[in-house]
Every structure is written in C-alpha cells, then in structure tokens.
C-alpha positions in Angstrom: 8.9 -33.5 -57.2 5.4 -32.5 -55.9 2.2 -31.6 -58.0 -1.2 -29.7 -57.1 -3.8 -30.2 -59.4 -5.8 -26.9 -59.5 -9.9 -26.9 -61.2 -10.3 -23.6 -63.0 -13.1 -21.0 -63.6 -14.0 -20.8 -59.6 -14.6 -17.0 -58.4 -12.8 -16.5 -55.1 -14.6 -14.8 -52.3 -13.2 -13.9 -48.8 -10.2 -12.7 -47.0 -6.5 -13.5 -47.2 -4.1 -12.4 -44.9 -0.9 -11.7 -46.4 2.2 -13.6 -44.4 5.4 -12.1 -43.3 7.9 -10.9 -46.1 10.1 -14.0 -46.8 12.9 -11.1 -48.0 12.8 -9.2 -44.8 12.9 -12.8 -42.4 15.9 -14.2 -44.3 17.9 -10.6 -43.8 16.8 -10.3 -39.6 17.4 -13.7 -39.4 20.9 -13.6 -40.4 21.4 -10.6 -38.2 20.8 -12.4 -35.4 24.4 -13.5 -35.7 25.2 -10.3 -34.4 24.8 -10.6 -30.9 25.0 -13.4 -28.1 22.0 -12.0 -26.4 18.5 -13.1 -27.4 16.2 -11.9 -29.8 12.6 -12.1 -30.5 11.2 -12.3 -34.2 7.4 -11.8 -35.0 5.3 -12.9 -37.9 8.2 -15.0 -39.5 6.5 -16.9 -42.2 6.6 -20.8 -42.6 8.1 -21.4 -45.9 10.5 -23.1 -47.2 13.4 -21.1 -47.7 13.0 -19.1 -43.9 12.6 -22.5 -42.4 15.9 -23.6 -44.6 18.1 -20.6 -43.1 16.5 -21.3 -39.6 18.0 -24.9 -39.8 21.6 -23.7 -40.9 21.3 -21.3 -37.9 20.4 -24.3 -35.1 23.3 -26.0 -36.7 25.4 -22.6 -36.3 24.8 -23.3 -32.5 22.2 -20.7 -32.6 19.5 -21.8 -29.9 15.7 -21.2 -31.6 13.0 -21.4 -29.1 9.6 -21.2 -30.8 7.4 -18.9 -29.4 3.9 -19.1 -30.9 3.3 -19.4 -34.8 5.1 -16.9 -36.7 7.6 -15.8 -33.0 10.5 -17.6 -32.2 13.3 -16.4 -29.7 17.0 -16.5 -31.1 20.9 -16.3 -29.0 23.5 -16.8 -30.5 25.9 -17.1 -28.4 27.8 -20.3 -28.4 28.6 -20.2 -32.9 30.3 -23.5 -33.7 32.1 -21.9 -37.1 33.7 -25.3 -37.7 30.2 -26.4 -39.0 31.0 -23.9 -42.2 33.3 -26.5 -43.0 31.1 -30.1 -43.0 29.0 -31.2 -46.1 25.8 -30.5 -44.2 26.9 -26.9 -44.3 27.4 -26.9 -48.3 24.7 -28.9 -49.1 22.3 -26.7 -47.2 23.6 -23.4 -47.7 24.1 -24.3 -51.3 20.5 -24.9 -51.8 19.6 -21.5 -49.8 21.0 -17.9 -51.9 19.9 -16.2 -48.5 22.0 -18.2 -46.8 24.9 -15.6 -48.2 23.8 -13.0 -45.8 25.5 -14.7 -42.6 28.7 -13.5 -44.3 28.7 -10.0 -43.2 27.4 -11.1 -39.9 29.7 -13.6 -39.2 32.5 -11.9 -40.6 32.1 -8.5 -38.5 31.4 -10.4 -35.1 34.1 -13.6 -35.7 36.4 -12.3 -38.3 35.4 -15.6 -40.8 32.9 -16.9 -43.0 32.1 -18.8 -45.6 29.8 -20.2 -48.3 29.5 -22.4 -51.4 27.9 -20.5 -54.2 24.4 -20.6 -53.3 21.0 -21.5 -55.4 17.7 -20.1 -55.7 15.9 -19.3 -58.6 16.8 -20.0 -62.0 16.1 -16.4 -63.3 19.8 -15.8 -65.1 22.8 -14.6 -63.7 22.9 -13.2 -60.2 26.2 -12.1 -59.0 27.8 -11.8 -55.7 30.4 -9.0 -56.5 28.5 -6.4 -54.7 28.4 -8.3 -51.2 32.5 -9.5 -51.5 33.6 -6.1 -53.1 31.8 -4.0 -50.5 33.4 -6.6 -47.3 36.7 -5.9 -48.9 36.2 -2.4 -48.8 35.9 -2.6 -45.1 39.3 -4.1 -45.0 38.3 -7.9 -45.6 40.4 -10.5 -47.6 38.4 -12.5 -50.1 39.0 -15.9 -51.6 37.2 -17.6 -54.4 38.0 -21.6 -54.8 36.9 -22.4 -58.2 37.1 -26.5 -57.8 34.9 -26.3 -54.9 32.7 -23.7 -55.6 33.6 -21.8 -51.9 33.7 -18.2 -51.2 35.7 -17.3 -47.8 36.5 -14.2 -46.5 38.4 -13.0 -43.5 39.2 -9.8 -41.7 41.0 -9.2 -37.5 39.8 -5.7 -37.8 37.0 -4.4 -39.9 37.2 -0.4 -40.6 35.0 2.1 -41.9 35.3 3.6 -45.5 33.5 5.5 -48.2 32.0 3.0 -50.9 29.8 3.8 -54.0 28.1 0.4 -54.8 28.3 -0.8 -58.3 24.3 -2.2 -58.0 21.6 -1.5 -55.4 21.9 -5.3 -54.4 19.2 -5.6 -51.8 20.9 -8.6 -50.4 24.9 -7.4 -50.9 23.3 -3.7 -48.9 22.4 -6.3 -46.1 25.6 -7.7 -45.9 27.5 -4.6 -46.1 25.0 -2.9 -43.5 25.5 -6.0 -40.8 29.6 -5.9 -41.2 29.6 -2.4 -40.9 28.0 -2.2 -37.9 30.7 -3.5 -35.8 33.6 -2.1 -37.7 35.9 0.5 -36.5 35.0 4.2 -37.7 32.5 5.4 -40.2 30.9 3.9 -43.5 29.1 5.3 -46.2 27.4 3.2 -48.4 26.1 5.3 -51.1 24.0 3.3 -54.1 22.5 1.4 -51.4 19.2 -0.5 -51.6 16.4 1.4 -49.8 13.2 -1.4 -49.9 11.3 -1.2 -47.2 13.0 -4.6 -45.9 16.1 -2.9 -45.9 15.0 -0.3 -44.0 13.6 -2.6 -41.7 16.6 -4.5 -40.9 18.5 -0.9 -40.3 15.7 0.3 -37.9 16.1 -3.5 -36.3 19.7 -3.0 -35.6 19.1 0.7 -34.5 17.3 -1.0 -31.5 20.3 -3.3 -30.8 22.9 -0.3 -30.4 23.7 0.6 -34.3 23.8 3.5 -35.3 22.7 4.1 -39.0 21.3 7.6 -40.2 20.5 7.9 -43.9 17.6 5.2 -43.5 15.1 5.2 -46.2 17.4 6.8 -48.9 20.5 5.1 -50.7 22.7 6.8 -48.6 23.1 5.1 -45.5 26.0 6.9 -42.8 27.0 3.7 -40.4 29.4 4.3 -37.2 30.5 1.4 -35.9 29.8 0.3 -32.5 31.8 -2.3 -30.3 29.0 -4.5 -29.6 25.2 -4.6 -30.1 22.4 -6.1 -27.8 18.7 -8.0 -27.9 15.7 -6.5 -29.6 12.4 -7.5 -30.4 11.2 -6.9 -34.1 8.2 -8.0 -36.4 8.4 -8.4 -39.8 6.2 -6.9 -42.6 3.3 -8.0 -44.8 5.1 -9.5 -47.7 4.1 -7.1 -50.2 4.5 -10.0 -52.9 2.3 -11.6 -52.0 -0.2 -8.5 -51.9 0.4 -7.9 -55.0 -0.3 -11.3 -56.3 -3.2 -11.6 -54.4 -4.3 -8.1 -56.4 -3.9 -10.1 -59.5 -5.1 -13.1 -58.5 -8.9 -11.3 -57.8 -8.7 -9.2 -61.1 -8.1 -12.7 -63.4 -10.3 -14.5 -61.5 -13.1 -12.2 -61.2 -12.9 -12.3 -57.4 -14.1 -10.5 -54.6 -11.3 -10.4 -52.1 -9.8 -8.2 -49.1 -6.4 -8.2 -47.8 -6.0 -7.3 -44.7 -3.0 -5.5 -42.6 -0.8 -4.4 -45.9 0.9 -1.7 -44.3 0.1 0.4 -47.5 2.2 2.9 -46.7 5.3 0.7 -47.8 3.8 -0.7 -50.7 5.3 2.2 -52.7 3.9 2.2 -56.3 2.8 -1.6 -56.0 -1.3 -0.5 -55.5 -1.0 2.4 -58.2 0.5 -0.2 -61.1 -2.4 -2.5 -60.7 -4.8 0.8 -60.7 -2.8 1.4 -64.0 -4.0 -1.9 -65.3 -8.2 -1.1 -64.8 -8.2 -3.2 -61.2 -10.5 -1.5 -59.1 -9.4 -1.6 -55.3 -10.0 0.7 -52.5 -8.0 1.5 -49.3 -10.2 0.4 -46.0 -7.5 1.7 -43.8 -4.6 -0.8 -43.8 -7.2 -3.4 -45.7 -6.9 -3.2 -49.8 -10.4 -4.5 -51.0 -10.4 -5.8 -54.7 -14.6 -5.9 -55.7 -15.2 -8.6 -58.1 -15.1 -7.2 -62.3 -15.9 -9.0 -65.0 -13.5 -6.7 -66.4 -10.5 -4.3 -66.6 -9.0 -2.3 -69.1 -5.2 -1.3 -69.4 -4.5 2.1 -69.2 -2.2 3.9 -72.1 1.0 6.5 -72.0 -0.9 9.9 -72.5 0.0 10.6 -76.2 -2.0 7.1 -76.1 0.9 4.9 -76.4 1.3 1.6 -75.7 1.8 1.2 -71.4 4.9 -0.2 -70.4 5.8 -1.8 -67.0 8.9 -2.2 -66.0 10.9 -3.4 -62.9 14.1 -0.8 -61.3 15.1 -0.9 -57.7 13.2 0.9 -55.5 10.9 3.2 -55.0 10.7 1.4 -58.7 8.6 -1.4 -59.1 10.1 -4.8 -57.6 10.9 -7.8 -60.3 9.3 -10.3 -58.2 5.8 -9.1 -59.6 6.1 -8.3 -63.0 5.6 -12.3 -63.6 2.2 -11.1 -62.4 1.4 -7.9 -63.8 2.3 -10.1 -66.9 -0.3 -13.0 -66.3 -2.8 -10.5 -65.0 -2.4 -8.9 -68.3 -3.3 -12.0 -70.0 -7.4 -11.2 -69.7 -6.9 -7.6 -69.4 -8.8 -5.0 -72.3 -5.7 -3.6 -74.1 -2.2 -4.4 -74.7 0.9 -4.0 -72.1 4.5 -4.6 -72.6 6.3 -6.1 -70.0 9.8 -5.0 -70.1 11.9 -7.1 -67.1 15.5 -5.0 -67.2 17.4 -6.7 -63.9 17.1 -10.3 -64.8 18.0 -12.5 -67.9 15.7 -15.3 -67.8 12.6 -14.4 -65.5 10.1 -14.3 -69.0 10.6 -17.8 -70.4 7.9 -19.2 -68.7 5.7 -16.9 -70.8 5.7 -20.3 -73.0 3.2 -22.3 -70.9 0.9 -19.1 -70.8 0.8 -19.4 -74.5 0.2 -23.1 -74.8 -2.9 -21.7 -72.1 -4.4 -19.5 -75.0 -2.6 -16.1 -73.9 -1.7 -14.3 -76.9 1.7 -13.1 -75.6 4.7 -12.5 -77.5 8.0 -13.0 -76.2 10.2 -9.9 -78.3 13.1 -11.1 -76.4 14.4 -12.4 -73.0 13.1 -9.2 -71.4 10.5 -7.8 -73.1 6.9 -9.3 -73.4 4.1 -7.5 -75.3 0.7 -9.0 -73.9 -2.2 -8.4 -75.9 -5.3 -8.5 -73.6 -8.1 -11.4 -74.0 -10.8 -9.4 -72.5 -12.2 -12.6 -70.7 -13.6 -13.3 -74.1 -11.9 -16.3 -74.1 -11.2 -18.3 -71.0 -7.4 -20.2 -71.0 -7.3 -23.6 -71.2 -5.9 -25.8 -68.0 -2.7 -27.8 -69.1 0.1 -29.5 -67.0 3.3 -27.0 -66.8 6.6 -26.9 -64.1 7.0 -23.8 -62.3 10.9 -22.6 -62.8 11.0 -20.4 -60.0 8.9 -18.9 -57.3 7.1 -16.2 -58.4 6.3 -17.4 -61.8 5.1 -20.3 -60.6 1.9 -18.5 -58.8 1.8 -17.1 -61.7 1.1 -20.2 -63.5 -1.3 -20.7 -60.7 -3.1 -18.3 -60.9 -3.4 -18.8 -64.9 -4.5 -22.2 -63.9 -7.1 -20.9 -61.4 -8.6 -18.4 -64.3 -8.3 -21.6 -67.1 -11.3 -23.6 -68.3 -10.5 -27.0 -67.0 -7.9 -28.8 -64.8 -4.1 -28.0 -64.8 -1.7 -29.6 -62.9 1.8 -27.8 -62.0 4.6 -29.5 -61.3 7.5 -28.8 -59.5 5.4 -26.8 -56.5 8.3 -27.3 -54.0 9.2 -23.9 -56.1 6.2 -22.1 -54.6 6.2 -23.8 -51.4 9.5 -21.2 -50.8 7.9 -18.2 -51.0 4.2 -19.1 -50.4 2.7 -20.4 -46.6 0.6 -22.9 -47.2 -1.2 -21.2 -50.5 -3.3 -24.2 -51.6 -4.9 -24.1 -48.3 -5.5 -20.5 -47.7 -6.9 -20.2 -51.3 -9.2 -23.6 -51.1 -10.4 -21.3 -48.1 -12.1 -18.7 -50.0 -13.2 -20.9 -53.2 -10.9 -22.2 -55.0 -10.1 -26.4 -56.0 -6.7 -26.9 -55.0 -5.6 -30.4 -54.3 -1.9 -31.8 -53.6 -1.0 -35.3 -55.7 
C-alpha cells in the first residue's frame, strides 16, 4: 500500500491541464471490441484503471500499438474468448468494474461473454441488473453462478426491442448501446443515461456505421447494422477532475487556470461552484480561478439553507460532491450535502473532522457542513483514502491543513488521477511519494 506525504498551507499558482475522462476511455475502449478493423484513440489518460482494461484487452487478442502519449491504435480482430475462462481473466477483470462493459460488446459481435463480479470503489451497493436485464431484453440468456461469483450471458441472434430502463446506469446505457448496435431490427432505450461520455461513445460508433438518433436525450432510437468499421475518436477533458481542480484553488487560496474544459459539456459543474462564492471566469475554453482569501456560500432565496445534491444528468454527477463537500469545509456559510445514488460515498467525512472541519454526518447521505471561514486552518493528520474521488478530497484537505498529512492507500487515486502529485508539485505544492 503506497503513501504520499503532502506539506500543507502552500498557495498554488499556474496551470493544470485536465487529462482525458477516465469514464469516457473505459466505455470507447471496450467498444473497440466491435470491430476487427483498427481504431485510433486520442488523449486516453494514464491511470490505473484505463491502463487495467487496456491489459485485459492485449490479453483478449486485441493488438494495442501506442501511438504517442495519450494515442494508441486498436484491432481486434483475432479475440481469443477462451481467455474469459483462465484465472488471469478473473483476477483482473475482478479488480476492474469497467471491465463489465466488454459484455455488450462481446456479446453482440461473438454471441458470449463473461465476467466475475467486478470491484471498484467501496461506495455501497452498485448493481448490475440494468446491464443483464437490458442484454436479455435483446433476446440474450443470462446466468449468475453464485459459488464462483461469474456472470455469463449468451445470445445466436440479438434483436431489437422497446426497453424502459429501471436506472439511468451510465455504464449498463453503454452496454445496452454497444449490443444493440449489431442486433437485428430497432431498439429503444428509453431512461437512458445522456452524460456527455455517453454521448460521446454514441457519436464514436455513429462514425463506425451505427446508427443511433436520440443522442443527447434519454431516449436513444438504435437500428442495428450488420457490421461496423474503423474510426478515429478523442476523448474529453475529464470534467472530474475540472471540478476538483475548481476546489482545489478556492481551499487553497490559489490562483489557477485550466485549460481546454470544453465548457460547453460541463453542464451545471462551473455554476455549483459559482453557487459556493468561487470566483472563476470563462477565457474561452480556459476556466481561470483568481486566488480569494475567501468565499461565501450562497442560500435558497427564502434564505434557506443551500443544498447540493447529486441526480443523473444534466444533474450534478456524484463523483464531485466529495468535493463540493471538502471545499465547503473553509467556505463562509453552511451547505448540506445530500448524496442520493450511493450508500456509503460520506463516511470519509470522519477524517475531515479529526482535520478540524466542523461537519456533521446526519446520516449516510446527508452532510451539513458548517463553513470555517479560513479562520481556522485544518490540521495535517495521516488518513486512508476509501475510494477515488474522496481520496483527492482528502488531498486537497491535506494541501489546505496546517502541517504534514500523510494518506495512505494512494493506489486509490492513482485510478482516476495521472500522475497528480507531480502535476500539482508543478505549480507549488509539497508532494512527496514514501
């Protein structure tokens, strides 16, 4: 298990580009699956978890050819599908929850896939109903083994159908999306995620030879097609990581641009921080953060307390409210964090406390977090990051802390995050690996 130890109270100054969306990479990079001729991905970021699904894909038989950093050339044309059954498959993919979307993939193009129940964060409960019950829909057969933990699923001829989901899965809309492509006849998916990654990976496969109308809405119209080709694509600014980067300047006091956001598909990501007193302003596709010493939390208009919430979108993704919450932390005013489509993604709110953040966890999804003011710096501890993105959360507590902290467990970052330590120790701040 890997530390960084991490000298707080630095102000950052400088630039940081955001890297590629780790969501949208592991979604095109299962869909490469879908054809045997090649295809070219830009901007791919080097984390963990991407370079995780790239590895089950060599061992697919799908050749990788690295391009330059961030482009790398995919065929998959010669699939080895015995390798779903060795214990390199299951102890990889089980590792990997992204590794779920070669199902559809492999499943429209092949007729068979399978998985062990994957991993990823530790953030509750994250079913895979959506993905097997919209498969079977198209006419697939599903099989869960309970003593080995495998989900399979087979199909000889995948058909279009009508299908309401029961959750705007992200993911299980991927899955469904990349069967249905090659099935015979017409799908409707209504209830379907409509992030900016999923639209991506729909405008990807439009290139190939799918045909998909209903793209940006949650109701996507499919007609299948009998093969798809090659296609260059380049994947977005992850907008996670803009977003933590926007908190990341207002704790710190920090004067820092991002460059390149693509701010058109940031949705309501700029305008919650704006909610929270951070100053920033639009320089094109640059957001520039100017350094305040400090920021004030706006109110409901009968003067209410402000409550932020996550829903699918155009709502305001999960994966930041672990940073609106910490950002909140030396805000002026009070916010309640209210995290509605996970069970567990709060606890961590604990460390934060023992930090000197007067936070009080109502229950597993609601947090009330009364503002410090930067009246009172936190103090540095040592803490374990639980998952991704409450670990930079933690780190960027640490970086606003009086004193030394030291995380452990920074693997958990290391999946979402390219090289953070560096980038940040770029522009100010005392990052070192132990």
């Amino acid at each position: 298990m890997a530390s960084i130890q991490v000298e707080g109270g630095h102000p950052l100054k400088g630039t940081l580009r955001p890297q590629g969306a780790k969501n949208e990479a592991l979604q095109v990079l299962c869909a490469t699956l879908l054809t045997e001729e090649e295809v070219t991905i830009h901007n791919i970021p080097n984390i963990r978890d991407v370079n995780k699904l790239i590895e089950i894909l060599q061992d697919l038989g799908v050749r990788v050819e690295r391009l330059a950093k961030g482009s790398y050339r995919f065929q998959a044309k010669n699939i080895n599908l015995e390798y779903l059954e060795t214990p390199a498959f299951a102890q990889k993919a089980a590792a990997l929850r992204g590794s779920v979307m070669i199902l559809g993939p492999l499943l429209a193009r092949f007729g068979y896939a399978r998985i062990p129940k994957p991993g990823g964060d530790k953030i509750g409960r994250r079913r895979l109903d959506t993905h097997f019950l919209g498969l079977q829909n198209l006419g697939a057969d599903f099989q869960y083994d309970p003593a080995t933990g495998y989900y399979s699923i087979q199909a000889r001829n995948l058909r279009g159908t009508y299908m309401l989901l029961d959750e705007a899965s992200v993911t299980g809309t991927a899955n469904i999306i990349m069967a249905a492509v090659l099935a015979k006849g017409t799908t409707t998916i209504y209830h379907a995620a409509c992030e900016p990654y999923i639209q991506q990976l729909c405008h990807m496969l439009v290139r190939m030879g799918a045909r998909i109308s209903g793209i940006g809405s949650n109701l996507l119209t499919i007609e299948g097609v009998e093969a798809l080709g090659g296609t260059e694509h380049s994947i977005l600014p992850d907008m996670i990581e803009i977003g933590s980067f926007i908190g990341l300047a207002a704790m710190t006091g920090s004067e820092i641009t991002i460059p390149n956001c693509h701010i058109d598909q940031l949705g309501c990501i700029p305008r919650t921080f704006q909610r929270m007193g951070i100053a920033m302003e639009f320089r094109g596709d640059d957001i520039y953060i100017p350094a305040q010493s400090h920021y004030e939390i706006d109110t409901f208009m009968d003067g209410s307390i402000l409550t932020i919430s996550d829903a699918p979108w155009p709502g305001f993704t999960p994966d930041l409210l672990s940073i609106v919450l910490v950002t909140a932390i030396q805000a002026r005013g009070t916010l309640l964090v209210h995290q509605k489509m996970f069970e567990s993604r709060l606890f961590f709110v604990d460390k934060l406390i023992d930090m000197g953040a007067q936070i009080i966890l109502c229950d597993p999804h609601r947090a009330t977090v009364i503002g410090l003011d930067k009246k009172m710096p936190l103090r540095g501890i040592r803490m374990t990051s639980p998952d991704i993105r409450a670990g930079v959360a933690l780190l960027i507590a640490a970086l606003s802390a009086e004193g030394t902290s030291i995380i452990d467990n920074v693997e958990q970052i290391d999946r979402g995050y390219e090289n953070i330590d560096g980038r940040l120790n770029a522009i100010g701040a005392k990052i070192k690996r132990l």
